[in-house]
C-alpha positions as CSV (number, residue, x, y, z in Angstrom):
1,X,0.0,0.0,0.0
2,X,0.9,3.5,-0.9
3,X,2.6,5.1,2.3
4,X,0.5,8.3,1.6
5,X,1.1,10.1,5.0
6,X,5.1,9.8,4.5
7,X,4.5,11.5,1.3
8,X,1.7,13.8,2.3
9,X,4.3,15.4,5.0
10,X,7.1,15.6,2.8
11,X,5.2,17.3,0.1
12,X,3.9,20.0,2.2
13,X,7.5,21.3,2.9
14,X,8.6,21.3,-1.1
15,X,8.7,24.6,-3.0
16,X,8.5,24.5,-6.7
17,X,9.3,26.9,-9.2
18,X,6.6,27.5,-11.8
19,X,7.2,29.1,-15.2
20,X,4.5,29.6,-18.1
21,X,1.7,31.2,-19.5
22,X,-0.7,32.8,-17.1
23,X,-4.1,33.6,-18.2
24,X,-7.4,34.2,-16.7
25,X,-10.9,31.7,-17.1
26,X,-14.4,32.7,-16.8
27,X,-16.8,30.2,-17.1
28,X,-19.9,31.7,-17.8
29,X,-23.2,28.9,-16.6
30,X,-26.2,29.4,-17.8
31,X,-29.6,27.5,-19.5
32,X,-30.0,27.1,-23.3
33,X,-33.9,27.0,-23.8
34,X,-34.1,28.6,-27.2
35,X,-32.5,29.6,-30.5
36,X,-31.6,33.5,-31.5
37,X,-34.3,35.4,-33.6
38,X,-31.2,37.1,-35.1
39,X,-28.9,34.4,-36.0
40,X,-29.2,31.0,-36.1
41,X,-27.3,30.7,-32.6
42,X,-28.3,29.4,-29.2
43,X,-28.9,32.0,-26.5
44,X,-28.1,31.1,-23.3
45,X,-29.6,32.4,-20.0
46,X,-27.1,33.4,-18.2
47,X,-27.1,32.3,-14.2
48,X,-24.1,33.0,-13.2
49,X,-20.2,33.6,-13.6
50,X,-16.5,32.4,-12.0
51,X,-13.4,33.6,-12.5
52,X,-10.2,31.3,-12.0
53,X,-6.6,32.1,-12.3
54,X,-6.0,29.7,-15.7
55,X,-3.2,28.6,-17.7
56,X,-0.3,28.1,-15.5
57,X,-1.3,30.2,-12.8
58,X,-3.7,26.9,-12.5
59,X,-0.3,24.7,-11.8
60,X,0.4,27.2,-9.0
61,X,-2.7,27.5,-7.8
62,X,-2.8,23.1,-7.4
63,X,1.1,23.3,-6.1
64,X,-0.5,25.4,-3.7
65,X,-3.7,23.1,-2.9
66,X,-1.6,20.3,-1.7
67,X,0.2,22.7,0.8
68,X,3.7,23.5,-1.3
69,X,4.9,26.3,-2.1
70,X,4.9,27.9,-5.4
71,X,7.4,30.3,-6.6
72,X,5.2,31.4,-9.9
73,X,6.9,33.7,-12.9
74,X,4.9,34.5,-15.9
75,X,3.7,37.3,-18.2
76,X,0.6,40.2,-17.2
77,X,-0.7,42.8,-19.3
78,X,-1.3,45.9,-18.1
79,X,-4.6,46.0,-17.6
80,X,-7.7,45.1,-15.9
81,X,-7.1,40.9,-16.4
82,X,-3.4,41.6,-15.2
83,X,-4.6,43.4,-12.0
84,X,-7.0,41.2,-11.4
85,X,-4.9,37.9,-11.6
86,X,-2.1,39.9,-9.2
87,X,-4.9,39.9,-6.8
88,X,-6.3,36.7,-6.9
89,X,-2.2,35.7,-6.4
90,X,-1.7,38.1,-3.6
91,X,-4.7,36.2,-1.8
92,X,-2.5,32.8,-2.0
93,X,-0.4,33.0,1.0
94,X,1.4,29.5,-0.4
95,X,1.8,31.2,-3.9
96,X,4.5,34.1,-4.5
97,X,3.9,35.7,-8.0
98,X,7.2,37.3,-10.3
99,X,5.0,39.1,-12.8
100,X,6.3,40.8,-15.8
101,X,4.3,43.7,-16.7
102,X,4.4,43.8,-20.5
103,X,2.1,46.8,-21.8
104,X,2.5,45.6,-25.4
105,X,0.1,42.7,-25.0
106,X,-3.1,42.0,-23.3
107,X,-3.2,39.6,-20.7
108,X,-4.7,36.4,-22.0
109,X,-8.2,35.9,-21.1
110,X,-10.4,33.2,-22.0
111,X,-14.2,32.8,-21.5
112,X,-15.7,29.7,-21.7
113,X,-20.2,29.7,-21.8
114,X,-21.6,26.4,-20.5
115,X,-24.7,24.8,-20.4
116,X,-25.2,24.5,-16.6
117,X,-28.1,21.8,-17.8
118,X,-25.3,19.4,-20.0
119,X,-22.4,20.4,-18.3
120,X,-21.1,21.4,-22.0
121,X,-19.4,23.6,-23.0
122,X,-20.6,26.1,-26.2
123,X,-18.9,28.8,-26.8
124,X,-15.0,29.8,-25.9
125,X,-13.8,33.4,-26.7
126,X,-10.3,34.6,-26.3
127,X,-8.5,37.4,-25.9
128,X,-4.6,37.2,-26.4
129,X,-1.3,37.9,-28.5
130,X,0.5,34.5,-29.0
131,X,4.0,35.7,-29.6
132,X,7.0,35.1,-28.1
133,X,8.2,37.8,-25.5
134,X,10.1,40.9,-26.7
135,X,13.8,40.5,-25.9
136,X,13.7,43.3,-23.3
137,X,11.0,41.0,-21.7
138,X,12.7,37.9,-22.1
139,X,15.9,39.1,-20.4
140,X,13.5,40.5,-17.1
141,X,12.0,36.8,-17.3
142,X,15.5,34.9,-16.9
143,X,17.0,37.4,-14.0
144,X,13.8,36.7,-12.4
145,X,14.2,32.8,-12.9
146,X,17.8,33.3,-11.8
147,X,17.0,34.6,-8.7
148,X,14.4,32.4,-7.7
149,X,15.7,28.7,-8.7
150,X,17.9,28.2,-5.9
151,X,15.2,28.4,-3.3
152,X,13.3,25.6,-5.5
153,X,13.6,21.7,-4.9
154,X,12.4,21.2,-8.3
155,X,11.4,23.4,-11.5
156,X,8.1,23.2,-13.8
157,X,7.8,24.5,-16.8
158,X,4.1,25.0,-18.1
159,X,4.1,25.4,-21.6
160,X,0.7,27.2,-23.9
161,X,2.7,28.7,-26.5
162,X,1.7,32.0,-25.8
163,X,4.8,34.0,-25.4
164,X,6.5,33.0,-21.8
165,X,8.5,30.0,-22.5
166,X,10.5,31.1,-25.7
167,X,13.4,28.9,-26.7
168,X,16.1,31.3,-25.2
169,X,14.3,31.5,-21.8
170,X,13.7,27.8,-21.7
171,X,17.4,26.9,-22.5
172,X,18.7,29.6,-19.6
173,X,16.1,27.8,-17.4
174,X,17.0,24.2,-18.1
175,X,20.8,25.1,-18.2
176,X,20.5,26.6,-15.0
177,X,18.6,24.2,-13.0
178,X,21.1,21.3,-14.2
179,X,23.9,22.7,-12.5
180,X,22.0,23.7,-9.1
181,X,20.9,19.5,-9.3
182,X,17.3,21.1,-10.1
183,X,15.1,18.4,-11.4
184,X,12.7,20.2,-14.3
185,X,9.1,19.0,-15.5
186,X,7.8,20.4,-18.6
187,X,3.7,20.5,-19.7
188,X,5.0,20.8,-23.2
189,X,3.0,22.6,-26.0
190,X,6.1,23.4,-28.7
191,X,5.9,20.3,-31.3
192,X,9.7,19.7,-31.6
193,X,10.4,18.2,-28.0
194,X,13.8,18.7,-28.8
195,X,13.8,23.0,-27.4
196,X,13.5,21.1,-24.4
197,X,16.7,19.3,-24.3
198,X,17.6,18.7,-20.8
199,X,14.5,18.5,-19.0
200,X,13.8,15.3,-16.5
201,X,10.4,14.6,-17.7
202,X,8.0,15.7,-20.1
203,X,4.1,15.3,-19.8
204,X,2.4,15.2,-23.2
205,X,-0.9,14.6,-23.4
206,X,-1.5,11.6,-26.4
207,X,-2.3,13.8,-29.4
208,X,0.9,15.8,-28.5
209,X,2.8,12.8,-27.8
210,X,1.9,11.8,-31.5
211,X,2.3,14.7,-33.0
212,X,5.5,15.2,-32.0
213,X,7.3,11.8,-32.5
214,X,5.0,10.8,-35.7
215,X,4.2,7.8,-33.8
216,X,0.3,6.4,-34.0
217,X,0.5,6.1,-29.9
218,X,-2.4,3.8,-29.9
219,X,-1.0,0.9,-28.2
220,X,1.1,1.1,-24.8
221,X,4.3,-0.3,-27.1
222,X,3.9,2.0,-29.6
223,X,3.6,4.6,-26.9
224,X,6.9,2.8,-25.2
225,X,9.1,2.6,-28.4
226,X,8.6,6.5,-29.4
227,X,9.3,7.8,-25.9
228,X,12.8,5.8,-25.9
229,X,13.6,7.4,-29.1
230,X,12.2,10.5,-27.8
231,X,14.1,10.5,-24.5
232,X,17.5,9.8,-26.7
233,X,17.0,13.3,-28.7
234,X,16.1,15.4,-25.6
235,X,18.8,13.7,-22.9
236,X,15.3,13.3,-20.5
237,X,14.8,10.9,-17.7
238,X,10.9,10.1,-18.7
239,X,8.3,10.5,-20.4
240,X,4.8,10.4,-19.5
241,X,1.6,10.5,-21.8
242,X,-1.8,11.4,-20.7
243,X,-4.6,9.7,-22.2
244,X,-7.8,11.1,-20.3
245,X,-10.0,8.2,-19.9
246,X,-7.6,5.5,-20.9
247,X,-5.1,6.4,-18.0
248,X,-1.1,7.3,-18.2
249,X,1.7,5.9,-19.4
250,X,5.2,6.6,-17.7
251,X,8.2,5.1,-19.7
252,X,12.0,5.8,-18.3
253,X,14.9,5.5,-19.7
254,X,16.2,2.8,-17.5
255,X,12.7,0.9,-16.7
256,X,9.9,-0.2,-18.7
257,X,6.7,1.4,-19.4
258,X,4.1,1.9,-16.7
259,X,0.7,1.8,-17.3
260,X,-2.1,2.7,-15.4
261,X,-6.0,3.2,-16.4
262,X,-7.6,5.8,-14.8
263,X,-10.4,6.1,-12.5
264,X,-13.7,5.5,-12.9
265,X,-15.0,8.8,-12.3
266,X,-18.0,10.9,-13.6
267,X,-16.3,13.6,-16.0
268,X,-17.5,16.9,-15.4
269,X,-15.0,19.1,-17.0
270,X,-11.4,18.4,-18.2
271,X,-10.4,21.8,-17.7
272,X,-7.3,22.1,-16.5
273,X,-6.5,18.3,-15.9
274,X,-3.3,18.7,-17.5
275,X,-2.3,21.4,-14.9
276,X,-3.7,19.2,-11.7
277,X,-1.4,16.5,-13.3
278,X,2.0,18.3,-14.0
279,X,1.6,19.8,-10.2
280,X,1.2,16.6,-8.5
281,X,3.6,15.2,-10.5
282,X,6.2,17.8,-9.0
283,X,5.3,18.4,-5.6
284,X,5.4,14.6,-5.2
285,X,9.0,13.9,-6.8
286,X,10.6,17.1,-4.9
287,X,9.1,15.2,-2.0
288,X,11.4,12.3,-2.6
289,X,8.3,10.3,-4.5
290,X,9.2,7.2,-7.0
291,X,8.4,7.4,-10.9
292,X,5.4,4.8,-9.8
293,X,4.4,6.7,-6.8
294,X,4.4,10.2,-8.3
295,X,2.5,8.5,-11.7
296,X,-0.3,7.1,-9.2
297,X,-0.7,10.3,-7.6
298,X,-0.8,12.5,-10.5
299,X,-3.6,10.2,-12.2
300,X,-5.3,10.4,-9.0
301,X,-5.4,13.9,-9.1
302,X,-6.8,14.0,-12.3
303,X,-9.3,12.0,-11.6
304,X,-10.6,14.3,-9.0
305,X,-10.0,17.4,-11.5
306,X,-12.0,16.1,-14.0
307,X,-14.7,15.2,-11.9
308,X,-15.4,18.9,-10.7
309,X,-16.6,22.1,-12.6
310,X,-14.1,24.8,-13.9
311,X,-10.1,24.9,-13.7
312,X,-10.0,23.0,-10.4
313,X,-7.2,22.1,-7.6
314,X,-7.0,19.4,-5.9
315,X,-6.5,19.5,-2.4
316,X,-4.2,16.5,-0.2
317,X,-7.8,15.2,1.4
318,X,-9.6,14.6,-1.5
319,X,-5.8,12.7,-3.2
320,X,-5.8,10.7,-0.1
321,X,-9.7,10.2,-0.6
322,X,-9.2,8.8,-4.3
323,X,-5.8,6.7,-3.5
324,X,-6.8,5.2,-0.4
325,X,-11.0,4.7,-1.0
326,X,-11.3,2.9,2.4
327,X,-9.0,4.7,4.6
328,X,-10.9,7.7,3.7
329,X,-14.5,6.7,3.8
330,X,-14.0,5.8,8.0
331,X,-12.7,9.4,7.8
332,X,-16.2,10.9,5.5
333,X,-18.4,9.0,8.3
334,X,-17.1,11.1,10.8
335,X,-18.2,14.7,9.2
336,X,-21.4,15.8,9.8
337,X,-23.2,18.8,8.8
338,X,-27.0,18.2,9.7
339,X,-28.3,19.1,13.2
340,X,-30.6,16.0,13.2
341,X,-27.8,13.8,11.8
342,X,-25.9,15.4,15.1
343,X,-28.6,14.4,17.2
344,X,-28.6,10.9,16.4
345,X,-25.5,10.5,17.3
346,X,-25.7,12.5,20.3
347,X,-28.5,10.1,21.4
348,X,-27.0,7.0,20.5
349,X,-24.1,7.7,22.6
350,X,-25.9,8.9,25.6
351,X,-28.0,5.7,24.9
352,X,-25.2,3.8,26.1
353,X,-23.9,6.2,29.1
354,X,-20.8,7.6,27.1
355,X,-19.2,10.5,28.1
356,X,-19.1,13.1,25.5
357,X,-16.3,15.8,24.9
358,X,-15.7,18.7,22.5
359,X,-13.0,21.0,21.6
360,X,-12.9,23.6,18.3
361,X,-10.6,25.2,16.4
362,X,-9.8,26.2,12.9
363,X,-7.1,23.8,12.3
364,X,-6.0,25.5,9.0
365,X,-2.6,23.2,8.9
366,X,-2.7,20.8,11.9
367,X,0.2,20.7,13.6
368,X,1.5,18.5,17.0
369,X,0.8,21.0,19.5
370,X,-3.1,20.5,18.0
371,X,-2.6,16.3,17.9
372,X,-1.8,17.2,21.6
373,X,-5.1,18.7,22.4
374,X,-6.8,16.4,20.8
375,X,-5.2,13.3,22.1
376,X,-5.4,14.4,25.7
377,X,-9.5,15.9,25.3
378,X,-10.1,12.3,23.9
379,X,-8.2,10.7,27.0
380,X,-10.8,12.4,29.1
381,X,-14.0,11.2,28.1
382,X,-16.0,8.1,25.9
383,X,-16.5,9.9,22.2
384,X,-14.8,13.3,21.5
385,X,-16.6,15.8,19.4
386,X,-14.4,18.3,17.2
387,X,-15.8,21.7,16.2
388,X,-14.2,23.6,13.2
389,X,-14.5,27.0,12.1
390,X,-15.9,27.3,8.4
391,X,-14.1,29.1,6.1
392,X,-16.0,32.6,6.2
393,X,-15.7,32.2,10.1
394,X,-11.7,31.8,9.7
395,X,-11.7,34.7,7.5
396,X,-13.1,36.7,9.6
397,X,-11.0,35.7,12.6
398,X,-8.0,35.3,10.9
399,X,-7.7,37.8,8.2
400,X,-8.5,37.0,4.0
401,X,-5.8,34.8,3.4
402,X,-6.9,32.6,5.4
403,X,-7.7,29.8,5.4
404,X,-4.9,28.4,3.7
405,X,-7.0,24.6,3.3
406,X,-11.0,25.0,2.5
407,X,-12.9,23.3,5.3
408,X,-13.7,20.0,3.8
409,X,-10.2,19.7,3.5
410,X,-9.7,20.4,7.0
411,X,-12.5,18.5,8.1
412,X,-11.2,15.4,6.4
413,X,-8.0,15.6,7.9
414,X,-9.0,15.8,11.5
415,X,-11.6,13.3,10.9
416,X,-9.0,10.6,9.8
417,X,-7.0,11.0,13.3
418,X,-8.1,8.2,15.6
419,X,-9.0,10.4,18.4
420,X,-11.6,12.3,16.7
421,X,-15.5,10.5,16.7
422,X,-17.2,13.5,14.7
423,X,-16.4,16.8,12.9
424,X,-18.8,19.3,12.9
425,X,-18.6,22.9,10.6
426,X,-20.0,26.1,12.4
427,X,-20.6,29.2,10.6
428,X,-20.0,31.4,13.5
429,X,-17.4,33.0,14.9
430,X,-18.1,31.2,18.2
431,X,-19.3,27.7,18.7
432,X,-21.5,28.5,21.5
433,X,-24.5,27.5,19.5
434,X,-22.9,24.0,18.8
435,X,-22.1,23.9,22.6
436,X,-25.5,24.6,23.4
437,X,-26.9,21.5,21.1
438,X,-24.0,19.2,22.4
439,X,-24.2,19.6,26.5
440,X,-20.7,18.3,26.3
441,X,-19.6,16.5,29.5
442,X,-16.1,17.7,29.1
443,X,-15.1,20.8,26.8
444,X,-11.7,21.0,26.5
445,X,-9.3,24.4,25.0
446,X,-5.5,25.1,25.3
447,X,-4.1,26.5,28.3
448,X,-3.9,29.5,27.0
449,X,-7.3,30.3,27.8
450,X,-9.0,30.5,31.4
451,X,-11.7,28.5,32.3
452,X,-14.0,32.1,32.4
453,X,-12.5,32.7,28.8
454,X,-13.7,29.7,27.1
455,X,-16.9,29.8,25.1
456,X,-19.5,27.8,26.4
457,X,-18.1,27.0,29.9
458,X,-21.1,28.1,31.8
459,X,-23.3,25.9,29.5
460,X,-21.2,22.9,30.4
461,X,-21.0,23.9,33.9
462,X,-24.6,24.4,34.8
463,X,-25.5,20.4,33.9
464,X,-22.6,19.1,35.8
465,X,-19.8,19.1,33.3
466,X,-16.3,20.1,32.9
467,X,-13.4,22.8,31.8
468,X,-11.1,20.9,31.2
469,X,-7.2,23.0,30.2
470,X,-4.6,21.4,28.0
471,X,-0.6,22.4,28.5
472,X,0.1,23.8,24.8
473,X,3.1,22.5,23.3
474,X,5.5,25.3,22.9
475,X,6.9,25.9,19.6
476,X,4.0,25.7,17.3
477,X,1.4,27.8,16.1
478,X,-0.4,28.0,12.2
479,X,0.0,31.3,12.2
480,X,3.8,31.2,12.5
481,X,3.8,28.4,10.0
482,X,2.0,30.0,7.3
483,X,4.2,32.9,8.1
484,X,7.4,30.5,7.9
485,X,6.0,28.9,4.5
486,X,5.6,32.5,3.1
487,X,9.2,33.1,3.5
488,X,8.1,36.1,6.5
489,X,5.7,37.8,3.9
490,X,2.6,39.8,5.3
């Protein structure tokens, strides 16, 4: 079995350099009921709108998802999209953004309309200039990647051929990263594999694949043969082809090809699959990964991409959920979000004269001091209840960028410790509500609190329960940590 928690810790303390074509998605969801008087084109009813960072600010943004650090350098206009993008970046406190201002171009934008009904897509309009960076350009974009690759464990190049990667930047890049020992991943979109001479792995989807060796790629030994020759003219260590519902194939240069299908999985949108998989691909060899572990992964990941709406990450819960099915459902039993469901369980316990405890938090990135909380509130009664913050309710308490993991994420992380019996969400800033359902027996906080400071303690008090304060571990706090993982950026 797939040591997934080795690998889960190792990847959150990776940093990966991301270089490519940065763009912004709107999808655009509405109902298609009737045909235009004025043309013979649909209309469609339009319900409402998201905006994503696309292209390879999409790599970032899933390098980020699974709690690495991105170092992200890439191309804005100056303009609305640009400043917009720079935003949505600034509110990634695992993501710092190198952004070229070029006022020359427009920064690519792409809207996509879809039938909210189908889940198809219609319509696609675009606004860019596909050509390579001016020189002046070019030469800011190589000091920039200068300066940032030796804080990376491993590069990623994330090729869409509209102006960022040009050959001279991408030989500097490659060049560079060989003599620091930087491993490099390229998303490739150029035809001649060869401008990417150097590289450790590249991660062509099939058609690409094919297009660029002149091989029919239809069967895994065709597929195996053209990557050897492949791998010979670009001095790379692998190569592995995408093949959306047919799976992945990784062939090295010193192993033999590995297949795997991909999972069955109801396909929602392929947007940005390629992204989810070159992400997870790096995070999990800078974290020390195998060829076979990393491939796994990354068609795991993709598997949860394409089974969500829009450019979508993938977060470290829901790759755990999809690589290790059962592990994870004992963990999904333990959230709960309905009052009733709550109940039930409430009365089921008390049924059988358990004693019932509860402690909250926000538990944005758990840490030991929290296992030690937790450990010790669940030494001191039958069942231990776990209350977490929501999202809006961390952004509130915490400031707006955070949290750094959404709170299903969260959720499922604390639910998969053995000392935790149930997670519940609150929406408030306070769980006083949730206290008040719950008439824990124990409610247990860090010792940084007094009993009189702790929410709730007079609820708990008045039917013959108790306060109970744990040591804190010195040492540890999320807040420091997001502030260490953000290299002391504010």
């Amino acid at each position: 079995m797939l040591d997934f928690d080795t690998l889960s810790n190792a990847m959150v303390r990776q940093t990966v350099l991301c270089i490519g074509d940065l763009m912004l998605d709107e999808f655009v969801y509405g109902e298609v009921a009737r045909i235009s008087p004025e043309a013979p084109a649909p209309v469609i009813a339009v319900q409402r709108s998201e905006i994503n960072v696309g292209g390879a600010g999409n790599v970032a943004r899933n390098i980020a998802a699974l709690g690495a650090r991105c170092i992200f350098v890439g191309i804005v206009g100056d303009d609305d999209a640009g400043r917009l993008l720079k935003a949505q970046f600034d509110a990634e406190p695992l993501i710092e953004p190198m952004l070229v201002v070029d006022s020359s171009r427009p920064t690519t934008r792409k809207v996509r309309f879809v039938s909210e009904h189908f889940s198809t897509h219609m319509l696609r309009a675009d606004w860019e200039k596909a050509e390579p960076a001016a020189s002046a350009v070019e030469r800011t974009l190589i000091d920039a990647i200068a300066a940032m690759l030796p804080r990376a464990d491993i590069v990623l190049l994330s090729d869409y051929a509209k102006g960022v990667l040009t050959e001279t930047v991408i030989r500097n890049t490659i060049n560079t990263a060989r003599r620091l020992g930087k491993r490099v991943i390229v998303d490739p979109k150029n035809m001649d594999f060869t401008i990417y001479r150097g590289a450790s792995i590249l991660t062509p989807n099939r058609k690409e694949f094919a297009d660029a060796t002149r091989s029919p790629a239809q069967t895994h030994a065709e597929i195996s043969d053209a990557a050897h020759v492949s791998m010979q003219q670009t001095d790379s260590e692998a190569m592995l082809v995408t093949q959306s519902e047919f799976g992945m194939t990784l062939v090295t240069r010193q192993g033999d090809a590995i297949h795997v299908p991909a999972h069955p999985v109801k396909v929602r949108d392929v947007s940005g699959a390629g992204d989810t998989v070159a992400a997870v691909l790096a995070v999990a060899l800078a974290a020390g990964a195998t060829w076979d572990t990393a491939l796994r992964a990354a068609n795991a990941a993709a598997a949860v991409a394409v089974g969500k709406k829009g450019t979508a990450t993938v977060s470290i819960a829901e790759l755990r959920g999809k690589l290790l099915p059962h592990a994870s459902l004992a963990a999904e039993e333990k959230i709960v979000s309905a009052p009733a469901e709550l109940d039930a369980r409430l009365a089921e316990w008390r049924r059988n004269d358990l004693r019932v405890g509860f402690t909250n938090g926000c538990f944005d990135i758990l840490h030991p001091g929290h296992v030690k909380v937790i450990t010790q509130a669940r030494a001191a009664c039958d069942r231990l209840i776990v209350g977490l913050n929501s999202d809006a309710s961390v952004k509130r308490l915490k400031g707006p960028e955070r949290p750094v993991q959404n709170e299903r994420a969260r959720a499922e992380v604390l639910a998969s410790l053995e000392a935790v019996d149930l997670v519940v969400i609150f929406e408030d800033d306070t769980p006083l509500k949730l206290i008040t359902q719950i008439r824990p027996s124990v409610l247990v906080k860090g010792g940084d609190y007094t009993r009189e400071q702790v929410v709730g303690h007079e609820i708990v008090t008045a039917h013959g329960g108790e306060v109970l304060l744990i040591d804190l571990l010195e040492g540890f706090s999320t807040t420091s940590l997001v502030k260490r993982a953000r290299g002391g950026r504010t």
